[in-house]
Steps between C-alpha positions, in 0.01 A plus 500: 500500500869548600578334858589730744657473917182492720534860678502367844784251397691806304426692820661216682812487313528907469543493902768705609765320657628708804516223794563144628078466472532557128725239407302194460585181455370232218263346759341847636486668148310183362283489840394886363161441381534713172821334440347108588147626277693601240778221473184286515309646243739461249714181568309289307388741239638549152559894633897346687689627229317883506554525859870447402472719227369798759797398755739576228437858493405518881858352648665810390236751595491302887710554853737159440367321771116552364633377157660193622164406668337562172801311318416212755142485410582488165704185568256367658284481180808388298477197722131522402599491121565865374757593259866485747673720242281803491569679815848339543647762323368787728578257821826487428527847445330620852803198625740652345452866650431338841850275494697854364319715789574249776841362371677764713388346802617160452807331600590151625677512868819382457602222737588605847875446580566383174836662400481398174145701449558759191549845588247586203221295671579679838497851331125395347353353816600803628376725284172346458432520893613928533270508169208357700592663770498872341140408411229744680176274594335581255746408242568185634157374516498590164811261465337262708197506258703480166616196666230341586398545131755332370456189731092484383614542149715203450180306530337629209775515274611118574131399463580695122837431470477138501200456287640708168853422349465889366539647857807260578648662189431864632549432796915428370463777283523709753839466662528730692210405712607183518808568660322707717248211606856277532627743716195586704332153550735387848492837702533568867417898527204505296371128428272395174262237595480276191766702321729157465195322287531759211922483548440104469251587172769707316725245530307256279543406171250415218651404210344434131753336327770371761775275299624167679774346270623140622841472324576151521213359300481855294142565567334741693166686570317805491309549824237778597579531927262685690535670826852329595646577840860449422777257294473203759080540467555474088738206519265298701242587213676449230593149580199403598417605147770367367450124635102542344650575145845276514417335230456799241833662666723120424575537871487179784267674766690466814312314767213708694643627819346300788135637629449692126198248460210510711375689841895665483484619142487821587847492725697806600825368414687374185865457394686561142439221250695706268782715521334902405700690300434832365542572121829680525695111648493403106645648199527389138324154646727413782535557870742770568387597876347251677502756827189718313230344715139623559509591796259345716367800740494738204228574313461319154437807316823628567665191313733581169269562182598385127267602187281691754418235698587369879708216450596222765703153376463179701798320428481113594831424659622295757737753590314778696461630869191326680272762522170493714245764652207526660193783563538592153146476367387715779117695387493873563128460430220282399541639151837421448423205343912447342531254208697436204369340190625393178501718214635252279853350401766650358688377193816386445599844373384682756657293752834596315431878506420516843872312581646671233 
């Protein structure tokens, strides 16, 4: 027998959505007792991926702010163990039309007094206050639902987001909403809640087949990284992986930085045992700019690529810039879970190629 919505719980969700009464929140929608009987009834059942299934068609067919309460159900039993990538696609659509429909509204307030503020930020901050303004009532508690939406649906799509490489991907595929999201997350007219965690996702990086080449001893490794925050967050990664294998790569691990072992192992600072260069500093095996750092705050997937592949080179020199950071290996969410692991070794003649 095909799985179908309860009809009180469909009735629930087919609500029309006209006032400030109808816009629940994630505690009263799962205090509902169709909604809680429901959500109970199939948590632990092998029937989580059909209710997804259903909410794929559903999102579309709902008022935004009923879909995002459906979304966030759905999360829910993604955190119970259903598939995370088969309503993600959908999500991210109903977030996508909700970011483009409110985007009008949103501006930053540029600093008061500051006479350096750009005239283009002014004209926008502007503009997105006499375009709320214009708004009858009823349109802007429709805005004022759409954006309440959007703050419930970040939940749901981090809880998916995080758990499945594939959304990551989409989610990147998709650059225009990602720029939107960038520009959206820090608002003062029309504020997100939670918009910032999915701004912090896109900027991760997973990476199958990152290259680290270590010039002076002519070895280097292929690394999978997963779920990397940014360059400084890889580098204190990679050496740390680099020090376990320093044998196999012919290099002298530097010495542990102090508090690595024990209750500090997990520190939130580190410094530059090796001078990071991206792939572009060598040519034809030598150093010709010794200026192309990684950059630190940027995000490692953005680093040069050679042969297809994200390259970084960790060049063991004496002369280099001290370079140290800290909060790097901040966790968006439990499921972050960032790593990097060794693929296996390169050989000599990859090395080469990679400098070449």
């Amino acid at each position: 027998m095909t799985m179908q919505f309860p009809p009180d719980f469909l009735e629930t969700l087919r609500q029309p959505v006209l006032g400030e009464a109808d816009l629940d929140t994630q505690s009263s929608f799962f205090s509902r007792e169709e909604v809680r009987d429901f959500y109970l009834s199939v948590m632990k059942s092998p029937e989580k991926n059909e209710v997804l299934q259903l909410a794929v068609d559903q999102l579309p067919l709902l008022h935004p702010h009923r879909a995002a309460l459906l979304a966030l159900l759905c999360g829910a039993l993604v955190e119970d163990g259903a598939d995370p990538h088969l309503l993600f696609g959908a999500a991210l659509e109903l977030m996508s039309d909700l970011l483009a429909s409110l985007e009008p509204f949103c501006a930053t307030q540029p600093l008061e007094g500051d006479d350096d503020a750009d005239p283009d930020d002014l004209a926008e901050w502007q503009a997105a206050n006499a375009a709320l303004g214009a708004l009858s009532a009823k349109e802007r508690f429709e805005v004022e639902a759409r954006q309440a939406a959007a703050g419930l649906l970040v939940l749901p799509l981090m809880a998916m987001l995080m758990r499945d490489v594939r959304n990551h991907r989409a989610l990147l595929a998709d650059g225009e909403l990602v720029a939107r999201i960038d520009a959206m997350a820090v608002n003062d007219s029309l504020p997100i809640d939670g918009l910032h965690f999915l701004q912090g996702a896109a900027e991760l990086t997973y990476e199958d087949e990152l290259v680290v080449v270590l010039p002076a001893s002519g070895t280097g490794m292929l690394v999978k990284a997963h779920a990397i925050n940014n360059n400084f967050h890889a580098f204190s990664l990679l050496q740390k992986l680099m020090r376990k294998h320093a044998k196999a790569l012919g290099i002298q691990p530097p010495q542990a930085p102090a508090g690595e072992a024990g209750a500090n192992a997990n520190r939130d600072s580190d410094s530059a045992e090796y001078l990071w260069l991206q792939a572009h500093a060598f040519s034809n095996g030598e150093l010709v700019d010794p200026m192309a750092w990684s950059w630190g705050e940027g995000s490692l997937r953005e680093n040069v690529r050679r042969q297809g592949r994200l390259v970084l080179v960790a060049l063991d020199t004496q002369n280099k810039p001290s370079r140290s950071w800290n909060g790097f290996d901040r966790v968006l969410h439990s499921e972050q879970k960032s790593r990097v692991s060794l693929v296996r070794l390169l050989t000599p003649e990859e090395v080469a190629g990679y400098l070449a």
